[in-house]
C-alpha positions in Angstrom: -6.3 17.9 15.1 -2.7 18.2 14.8 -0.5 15.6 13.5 1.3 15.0 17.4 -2.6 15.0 18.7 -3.5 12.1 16.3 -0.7 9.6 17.1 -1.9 10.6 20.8 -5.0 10.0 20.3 -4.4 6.8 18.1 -1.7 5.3 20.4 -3.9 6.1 23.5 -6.8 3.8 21.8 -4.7 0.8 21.0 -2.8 1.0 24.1 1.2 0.7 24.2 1.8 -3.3 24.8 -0.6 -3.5 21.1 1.9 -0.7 19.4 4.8 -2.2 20.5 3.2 -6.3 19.7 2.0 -5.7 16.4 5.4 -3.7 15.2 7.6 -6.7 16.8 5.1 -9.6 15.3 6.0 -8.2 11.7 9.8 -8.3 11.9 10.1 -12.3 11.3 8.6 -11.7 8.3 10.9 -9.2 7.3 13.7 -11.0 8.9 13.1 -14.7 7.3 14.2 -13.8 3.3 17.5 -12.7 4.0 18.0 -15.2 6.8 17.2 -17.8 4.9 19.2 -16.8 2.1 22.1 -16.4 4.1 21.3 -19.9 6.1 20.9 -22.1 3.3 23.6 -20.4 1.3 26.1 -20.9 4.0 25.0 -24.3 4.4 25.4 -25.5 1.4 28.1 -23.1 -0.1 25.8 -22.5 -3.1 24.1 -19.0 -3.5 21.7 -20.4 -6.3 20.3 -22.7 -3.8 20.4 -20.0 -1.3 18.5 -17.7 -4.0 16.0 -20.4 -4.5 15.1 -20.8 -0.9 14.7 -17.4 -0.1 12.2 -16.8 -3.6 10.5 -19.9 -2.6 10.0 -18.5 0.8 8.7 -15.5 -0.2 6.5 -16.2 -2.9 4.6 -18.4 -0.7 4.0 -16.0 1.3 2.6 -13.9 -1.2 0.4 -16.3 -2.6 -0.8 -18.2 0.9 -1.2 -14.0 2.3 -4.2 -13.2 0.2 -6.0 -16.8 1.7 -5.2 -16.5 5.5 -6.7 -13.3 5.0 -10.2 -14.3 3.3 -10.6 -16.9 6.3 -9.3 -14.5 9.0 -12.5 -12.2 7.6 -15.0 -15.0 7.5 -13.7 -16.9 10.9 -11.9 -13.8 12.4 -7.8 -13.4 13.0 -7.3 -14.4 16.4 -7.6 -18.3 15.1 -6.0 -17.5 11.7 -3.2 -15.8 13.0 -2.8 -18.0 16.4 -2.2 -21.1 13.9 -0.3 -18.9 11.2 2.0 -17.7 14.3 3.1 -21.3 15.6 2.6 -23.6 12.4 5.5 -20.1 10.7 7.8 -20.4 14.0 7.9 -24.3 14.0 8.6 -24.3 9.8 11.4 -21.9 10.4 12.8 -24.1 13.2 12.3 -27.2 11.1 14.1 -25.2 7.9 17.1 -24.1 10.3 17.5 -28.0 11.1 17.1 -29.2 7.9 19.4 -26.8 6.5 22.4 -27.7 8.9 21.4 -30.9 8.7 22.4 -31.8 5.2 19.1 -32.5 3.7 18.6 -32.7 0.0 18.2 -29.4 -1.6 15.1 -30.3 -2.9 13.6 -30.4 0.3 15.1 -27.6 2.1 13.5 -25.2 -0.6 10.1 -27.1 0.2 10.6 -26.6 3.8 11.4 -22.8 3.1 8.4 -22.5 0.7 5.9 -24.2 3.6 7.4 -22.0 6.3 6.4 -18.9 3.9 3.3 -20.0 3.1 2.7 -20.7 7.2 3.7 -16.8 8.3 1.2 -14.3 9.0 1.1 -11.2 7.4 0.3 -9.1 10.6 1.1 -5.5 9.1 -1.9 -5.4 6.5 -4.1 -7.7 9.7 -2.7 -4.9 12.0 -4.5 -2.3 9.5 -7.9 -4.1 9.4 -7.7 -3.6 13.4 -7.7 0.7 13.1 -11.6 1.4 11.9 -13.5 -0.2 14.3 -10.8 0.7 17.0 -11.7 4.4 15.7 -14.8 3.8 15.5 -16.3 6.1 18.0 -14.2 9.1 17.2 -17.3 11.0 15.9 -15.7 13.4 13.2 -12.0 13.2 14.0 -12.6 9.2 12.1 -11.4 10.2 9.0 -8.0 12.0 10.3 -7.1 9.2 12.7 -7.6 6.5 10.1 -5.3 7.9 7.5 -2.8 8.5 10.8 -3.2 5.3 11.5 -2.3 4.0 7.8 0.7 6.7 7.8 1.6 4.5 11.4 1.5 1.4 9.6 2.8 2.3 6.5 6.2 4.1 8.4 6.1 0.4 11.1 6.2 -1.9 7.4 8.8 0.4 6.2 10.8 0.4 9.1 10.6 -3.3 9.9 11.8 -3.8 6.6 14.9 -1.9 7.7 15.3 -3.5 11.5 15.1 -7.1 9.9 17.9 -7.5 7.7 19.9 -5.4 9.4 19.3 -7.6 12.8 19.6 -10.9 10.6 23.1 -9.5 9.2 24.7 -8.2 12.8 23.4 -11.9 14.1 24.7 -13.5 10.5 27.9 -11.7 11.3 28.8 -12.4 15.2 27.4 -16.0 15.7 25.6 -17.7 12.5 22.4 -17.2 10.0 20.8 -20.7 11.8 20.3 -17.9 15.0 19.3 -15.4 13.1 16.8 -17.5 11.6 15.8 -19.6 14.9 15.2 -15.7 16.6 13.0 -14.8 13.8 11.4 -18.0 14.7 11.0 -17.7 18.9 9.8 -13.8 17.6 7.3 -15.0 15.8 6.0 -17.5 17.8 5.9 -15.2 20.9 5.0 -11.7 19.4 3.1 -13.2 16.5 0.8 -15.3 18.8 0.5 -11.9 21.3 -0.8 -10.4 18.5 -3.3 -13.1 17.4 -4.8 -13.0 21.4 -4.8 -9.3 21.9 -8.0 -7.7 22.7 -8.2 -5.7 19.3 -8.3 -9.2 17.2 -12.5 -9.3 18.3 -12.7 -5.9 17.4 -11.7 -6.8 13.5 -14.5 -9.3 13.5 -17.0 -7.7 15.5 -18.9 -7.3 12.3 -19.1 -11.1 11.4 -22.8 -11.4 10.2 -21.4 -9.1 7.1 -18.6 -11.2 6.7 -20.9 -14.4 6.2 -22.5 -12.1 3.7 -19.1 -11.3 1.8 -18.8 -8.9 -1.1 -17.2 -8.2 -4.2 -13.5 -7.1 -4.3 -11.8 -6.7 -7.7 -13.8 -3.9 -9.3 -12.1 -1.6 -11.0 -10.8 0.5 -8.7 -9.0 -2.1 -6.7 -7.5 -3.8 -9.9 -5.9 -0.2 -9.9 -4.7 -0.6 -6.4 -3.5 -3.7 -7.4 -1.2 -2.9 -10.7 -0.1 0.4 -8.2 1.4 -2.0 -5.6 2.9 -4.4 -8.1 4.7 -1.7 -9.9 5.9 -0.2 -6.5 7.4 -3.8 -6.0 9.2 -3.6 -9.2 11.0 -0.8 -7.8 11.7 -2.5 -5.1 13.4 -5.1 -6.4 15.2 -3.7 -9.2 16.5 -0.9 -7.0 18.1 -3.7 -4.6 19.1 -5.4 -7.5 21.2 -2.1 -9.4 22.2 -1.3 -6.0 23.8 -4.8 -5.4 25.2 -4.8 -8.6 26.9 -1.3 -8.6 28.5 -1.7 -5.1 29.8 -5.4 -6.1 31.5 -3.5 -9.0 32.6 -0.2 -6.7 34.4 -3.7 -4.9 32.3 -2.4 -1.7 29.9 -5.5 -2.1 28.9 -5.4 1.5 27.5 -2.0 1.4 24.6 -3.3 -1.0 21.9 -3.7 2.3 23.1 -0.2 3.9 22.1 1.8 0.5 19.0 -0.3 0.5 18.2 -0.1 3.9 18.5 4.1 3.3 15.4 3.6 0.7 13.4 2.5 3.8 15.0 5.6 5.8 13.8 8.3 4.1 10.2 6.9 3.7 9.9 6.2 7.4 10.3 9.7 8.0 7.7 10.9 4.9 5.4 8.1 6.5 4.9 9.2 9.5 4.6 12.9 8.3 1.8 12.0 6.3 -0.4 12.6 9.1 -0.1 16.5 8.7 -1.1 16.5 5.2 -4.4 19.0 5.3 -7.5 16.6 4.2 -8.6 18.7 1.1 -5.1 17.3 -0.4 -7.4 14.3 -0.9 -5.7 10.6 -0.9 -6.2 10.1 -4.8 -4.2 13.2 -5.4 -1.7 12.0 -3.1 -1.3 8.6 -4.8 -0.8 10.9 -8.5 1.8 13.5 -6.6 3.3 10.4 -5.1 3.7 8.6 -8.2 5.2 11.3 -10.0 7.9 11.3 -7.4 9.0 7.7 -8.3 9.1 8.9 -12.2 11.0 12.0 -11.1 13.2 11.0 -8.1 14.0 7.5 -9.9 15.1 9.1 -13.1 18.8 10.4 -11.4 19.9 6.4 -10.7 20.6 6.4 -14.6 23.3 9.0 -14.0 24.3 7.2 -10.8 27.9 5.3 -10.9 29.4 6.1 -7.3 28.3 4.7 -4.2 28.2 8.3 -2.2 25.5 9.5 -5.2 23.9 6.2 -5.1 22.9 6.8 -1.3 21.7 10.3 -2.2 19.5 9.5 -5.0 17.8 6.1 -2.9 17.4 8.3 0.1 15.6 10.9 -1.8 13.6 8.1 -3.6 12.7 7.2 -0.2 10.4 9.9 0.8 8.0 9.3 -2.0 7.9 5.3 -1.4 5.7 5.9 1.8 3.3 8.6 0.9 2.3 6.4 -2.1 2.0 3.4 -0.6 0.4 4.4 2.3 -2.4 6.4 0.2 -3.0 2.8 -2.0 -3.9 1.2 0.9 -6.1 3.9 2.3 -8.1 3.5 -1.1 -7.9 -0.2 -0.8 -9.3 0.0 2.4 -11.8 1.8 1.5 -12.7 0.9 -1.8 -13.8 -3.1 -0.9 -16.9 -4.3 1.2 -16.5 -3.4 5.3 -16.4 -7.5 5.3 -13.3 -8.0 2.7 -11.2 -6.0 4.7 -8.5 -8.2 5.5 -8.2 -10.1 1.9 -8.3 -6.5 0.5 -4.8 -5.5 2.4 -3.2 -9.3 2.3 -3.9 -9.6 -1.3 -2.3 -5.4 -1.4 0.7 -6.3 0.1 1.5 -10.1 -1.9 1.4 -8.7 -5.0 4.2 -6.2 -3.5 6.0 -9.2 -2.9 5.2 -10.5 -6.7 6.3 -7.5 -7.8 9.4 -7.4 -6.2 10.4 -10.7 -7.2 9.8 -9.4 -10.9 11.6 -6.7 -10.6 14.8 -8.5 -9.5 14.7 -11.4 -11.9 14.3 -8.7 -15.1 17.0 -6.2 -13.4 19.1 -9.0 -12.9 18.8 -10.6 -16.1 19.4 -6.9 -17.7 22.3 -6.0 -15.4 23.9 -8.9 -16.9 24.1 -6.7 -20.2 24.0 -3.8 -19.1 25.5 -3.3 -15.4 23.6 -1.0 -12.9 22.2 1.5 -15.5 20.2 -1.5 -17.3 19.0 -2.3 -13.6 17.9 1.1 -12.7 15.9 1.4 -16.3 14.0 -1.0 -14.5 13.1 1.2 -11.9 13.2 4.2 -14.0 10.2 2.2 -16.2 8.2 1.2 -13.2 8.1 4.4 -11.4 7.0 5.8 -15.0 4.4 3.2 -15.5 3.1 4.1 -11.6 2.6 7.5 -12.6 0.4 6.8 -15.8 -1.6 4.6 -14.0 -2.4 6.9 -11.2 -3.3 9.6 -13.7 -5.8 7.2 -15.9 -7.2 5.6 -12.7 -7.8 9.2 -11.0 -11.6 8.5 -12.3 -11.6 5.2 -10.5 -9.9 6.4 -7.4 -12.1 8.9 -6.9 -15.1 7.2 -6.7 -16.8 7.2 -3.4 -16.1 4.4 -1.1 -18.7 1.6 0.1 -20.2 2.6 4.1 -18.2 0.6 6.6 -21.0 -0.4 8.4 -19.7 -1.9 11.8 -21.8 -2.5 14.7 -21.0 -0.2 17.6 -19.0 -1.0 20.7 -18.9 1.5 23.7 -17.0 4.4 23.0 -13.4 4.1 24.0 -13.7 0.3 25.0 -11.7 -2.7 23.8 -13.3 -6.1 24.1 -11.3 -8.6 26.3 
């Protein structure tokens, strides 16, 4: 099946109003950090308090993801995501007024840190949603499910791209409190659209197994796990160098454009994933992969002008995806059919834990050392990514538990 012929297929399963719901539903997410930096920041006139509100945001996040996802597979995700969706919109409405309302500062970063902790994660829910949806797909299954993560791993990517560029145009020609307060009505429109579409039953069709539960951190997915957190090193300490170079370059405002590029280039290698032929297996992807951030990274140490800087981070890009998108097709695979959803919640918070590393030790380096000591960061992560993908190859390659889902008609969603 080619690559066009699985997003047909795939697309044609879900149906187009769940494509378009569950891209939409994630870009509050992606839209609240930078908002509410930019809010609070410009409320207050302080960018530490700014800083603090945004980390506080987003760390919650990543520590209330991996939760919401362990009850969404015991209980299901329309509830969990229903409450998620309208508890996250009505804590970033309540953080917009409390922010241009004066309160104390203590209490906006609380309010910020309960609105993060409220917000689904609907891009990792999103991929729990693909197996039984494929289900029926006899022996074109395995194709269509790593299409489907190469979807979903290009949608993240590129909501991560939409968002803070739609929070800075909205910053820029009315205020940060709207950009925030559309984040908000998004969320609690598409994110609730999301939590009732039909495909939400399909994730939990197999609830007797998820009574039963099952063991997640083995081995394998402790290697998953260091993958992702290392990928959000890179993260943040290439946003970080890249802020830090442009301020210097005096072109300050072009810090989200280069690091928006990043998210560019991997789009485009996400969604080609799909053509890779399947005896390029996904553990060998996740070592090529890796070896590309080592590689591709190494060229920001030599990077001191803003016109390389965007060449290097868009090459960088095209490498982010693939290996991203193969460490959740392991994680997916490599926990019980009933841990699905804490599997890919708990994947993508430690991203967020990683990136929030990897800016506070660039930062505290560039302080020294400019944009070089930044990158050196990045440089070391994308090192350290490819050493663990070669010493975990044993554990990768393992084969993966049976997803044993009871069966559904063949082509049918549940209403």
């Amino acid at each position: 099946m080619s690559p066009i012929a699985s997003y047909r297929r795939l697309f044609s399963l879900a149906g187009p109003l769940y494509v378009l719901v569950a891209f939409i539903g994630r870009l509050p997410l992606a839209m609240s950090q930078m908002g509410t930096l930019l809010l609070v920041s410009g409320t207050t006139g302080s960018y530490g308090l700014g800083g603090a509100a945004a980390g506080a945001l987003a760390v919650a996040n990543a520590a209330g993801a991996p939760v919401a996802g362990g009850v969404a597979d015991r209980v299901g995700q329309r509830p969990v995501v229903l409450v998620q969706s309208v508890a996250g919109g009505l804590g970033l409405l309540a953080l917009v007024a409390l922010a241009r309302g004066g309160a104390v500062p203590a209490v906006v970063v609380a309010a910020a840190a309960i609105a993060g902790a409220l917000m689904p994660q609907v891009g990792p829910l999103a991929r729990v949603r693909w197996r039984p949806m494929t289900r029926h797909q006899g022996e074109h299954q395995p194709r269509l499910m790593e299409t489907a993560f190469s979807y979903e791993g290009a949608a993240d990517e590129a909501s991560f791209v939409m968002g803070p560029a739609l929070v800075g145009v909205l910053a820029v020609l009315v205020s940060p409190a709207l950009a925030v307060a559309i984040a908000a009505v998004v969320l609690l429109g598409f994110g609730t659209a999301f939590a009732v579409h039909p495909t939400a039953r399909l994730a939990h069709a197999h609830r007797p197994s998820a009574q039963a539960g099952g063991r997640i951190l083995t081995a394998t997915f402790a290697v998953l796990l260091g993958a992702q957190l290392l990928m959000g090193v890179i993260f943040g300490s290439v946003q970080t160098g890249t802020t830090v170079l442009t301020t210097l370059a005096g072109q300050a405002g072009l810090a989200g454009i280069v690091h928006a590029t990043l998210g560019v280039g991997s789009v485009v290698a996400g969604l080609a994933i799909a053509g890779l032929p399947a005896r390029f297996t996904v553990p060998s992807r996740v070592l090529v992969a890796a070896t590309g951030l080592a590689v591709l990274s190494a060229p920001l140490l030599l990077t001191d002008t803003v016109p390389r800087l965007f060449l290097v981070v868009l090459v960088l890009g095209f490498v982010v995806a693939p290996y991203m998108i193969s460490v959740f097709v392991l994680g997916e695979r490599a926990v019980p059919p009933a841990r699905v959803g804490t599997a890919m919640t708990l994947l993508a918070s430690v991203t967020g834990l990683g990136y929030a590393v990897g800016s506070a030790v660039a930062g505290r380096i560039a302080d020294g050392h400019g944009h070089t000591g930044a990158f050196a960061v990045t440089v070391t992560a994308g090192v350290a990514a490819a050493v663990l993908a070669l010493v975990g190859q044993p554990l990768l390659r393992r084969p993966a538990p049976s997803p044993d889902v009871p069966a559904l008609h063949p082509g049918t969603v549940p209403g």
